[in-house]
C-alpha positions, 0 to 999 in steps of 0.5 A: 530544492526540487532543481537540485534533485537527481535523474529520476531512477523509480516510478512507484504505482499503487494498484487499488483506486489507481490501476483498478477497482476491485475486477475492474480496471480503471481508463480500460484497457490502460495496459495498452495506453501509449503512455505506459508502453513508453514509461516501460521502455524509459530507463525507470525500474517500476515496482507496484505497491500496494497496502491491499491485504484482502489477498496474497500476492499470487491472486492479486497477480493473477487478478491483475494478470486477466485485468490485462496488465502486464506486470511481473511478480517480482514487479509488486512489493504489499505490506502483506510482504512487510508483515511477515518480514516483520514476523520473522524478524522478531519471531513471534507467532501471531494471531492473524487478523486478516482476509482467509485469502491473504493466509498463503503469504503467511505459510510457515509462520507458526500462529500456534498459542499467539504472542503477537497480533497481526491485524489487516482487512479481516471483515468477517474476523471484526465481531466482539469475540476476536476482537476481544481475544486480540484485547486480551493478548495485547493486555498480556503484552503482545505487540499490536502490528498493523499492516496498515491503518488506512480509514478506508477504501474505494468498492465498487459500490462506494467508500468502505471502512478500512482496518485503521479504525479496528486498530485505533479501537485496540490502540484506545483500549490497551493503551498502546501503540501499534507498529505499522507496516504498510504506507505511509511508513517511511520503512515500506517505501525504503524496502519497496526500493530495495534492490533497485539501487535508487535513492528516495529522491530518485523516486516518485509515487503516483496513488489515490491515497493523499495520506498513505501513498502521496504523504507517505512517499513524499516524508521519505524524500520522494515526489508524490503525484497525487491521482483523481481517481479511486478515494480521491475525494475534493480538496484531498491534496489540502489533507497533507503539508507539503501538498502533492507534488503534483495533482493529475486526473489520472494515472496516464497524465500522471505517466505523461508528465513524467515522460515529459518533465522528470526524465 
């Protein structure tokens, strides 16, 4: 099955636990590393995708911008993006679970009197009162959306909770089911390949996450390259069925055997 694959056409990268953690790159400066200066000039499109809701677009580019990495705004695709697609496609007005600095990705949506609860990484907005305000709206009939349930994160200090386990909570006590946007949802990958006129089999993902980027990306049609750096923890790739395409150290040998067998 893999034989008859297609060219290859996108490279898809995670940026957290993959590029760098928190203020620090990962292999610095992996910007310069000869392995990514070739894969930029290869005849791939390269889009960085990222579940991350702790900040908008713009600090995330500006953070990775004095990280030293060369990447283009147009470059990024996060599900912070996906959140507000979702929002204006189904006109509603949220209320919004999600980092302070994440709120301008949101500008112009009306989050007046809610009907809709959006729910990210929000540590300082996941204490009973808010928690329960959400409870209630959900009761009455608002729709639950998750930017992404991951169960947790790499900080520099060591794994953190992620929001996954705050959306399961108001899952188990309205009795409902969430939307969720980011990955693994087949629809973030397809939207983060759109506009690159590139097929999900013409694709490959490299992140830390076996689940949300390896998992996800490969349940869409994509190759999955699982990278040893960030969450990863041992025995990761036995977490999903089918396993990693492939399983690499870190993101330059991930970038080598690209170079060298998928182009």
């Amino acid at each position: 099955r893999m034989a008859a694959r297609r060219a290859l056409k996108a490279v898809l990268v995670d940026l957290s636990g993959t590029l760098h953690v928190e203020d620090s790159a990962i292999l610095w400066p992996i910007c310069f590393c000869p392995s990514s200066i070739r894969l930029r000039s290869a005849p791939v499109t390269i889009r960085f995708v990222t579940n991350t809701t702790k900040e908008c677009k713009r600090d995330l580019l500006e953070r990775l911008t004095q990280l030293g990495f060369d990447i283009a705004e147009h470059e990024i695709f996060t599900s912070l993006t996906a959140a507000r697609n979702l929002l204006e496609q189904k006109q509603v007005r949220p209320l919004l679970l999600v980092d302070n600095k994440a709120l301008p990705d949101f500008t112009g949506i009306a989050t007046d009197d809610p009907n809709a609860v959006v729910i990210g990484l929000a540590p300082q907005h996941f204490h009973y009162e808010m928690m329960n305000r959400a409870f209630r709206l959900i009761l009455d009939g608002a729709p639950l959306i998750a930017i992404h349930k991951a169960r947790y994160f790499k900080k520099k200090d060591g794994l953190a909770l992620g929001p996954g386990p705050f959306v399961a909570g108001l899952e188990y006590a309205t009795d409902t089911k969430a939307t969720v946007v980011g990955k693994p949802e087949k629809t973030f990958f397809l939207e983060a390949l759109r506009g690159t006129d590139c097929a999900p089999e013409e694709a490959v993902m490299i992140g830390d996450d076996c689940r949300d980027d390896v998992g996800g990306a490969q349940d869409t049609g994509m190759r999955g390259i699982l990278v040893r750096t960030g969450k990863y923890r041992p025995a990761d790739e036995d977490k999903i069925n089918p396993g990693p395409y492939l399983t690499c150290e870190n993101f330059p040998e991930a970038v080598e055997h690209i170079l060298e067998h998928l182009l």
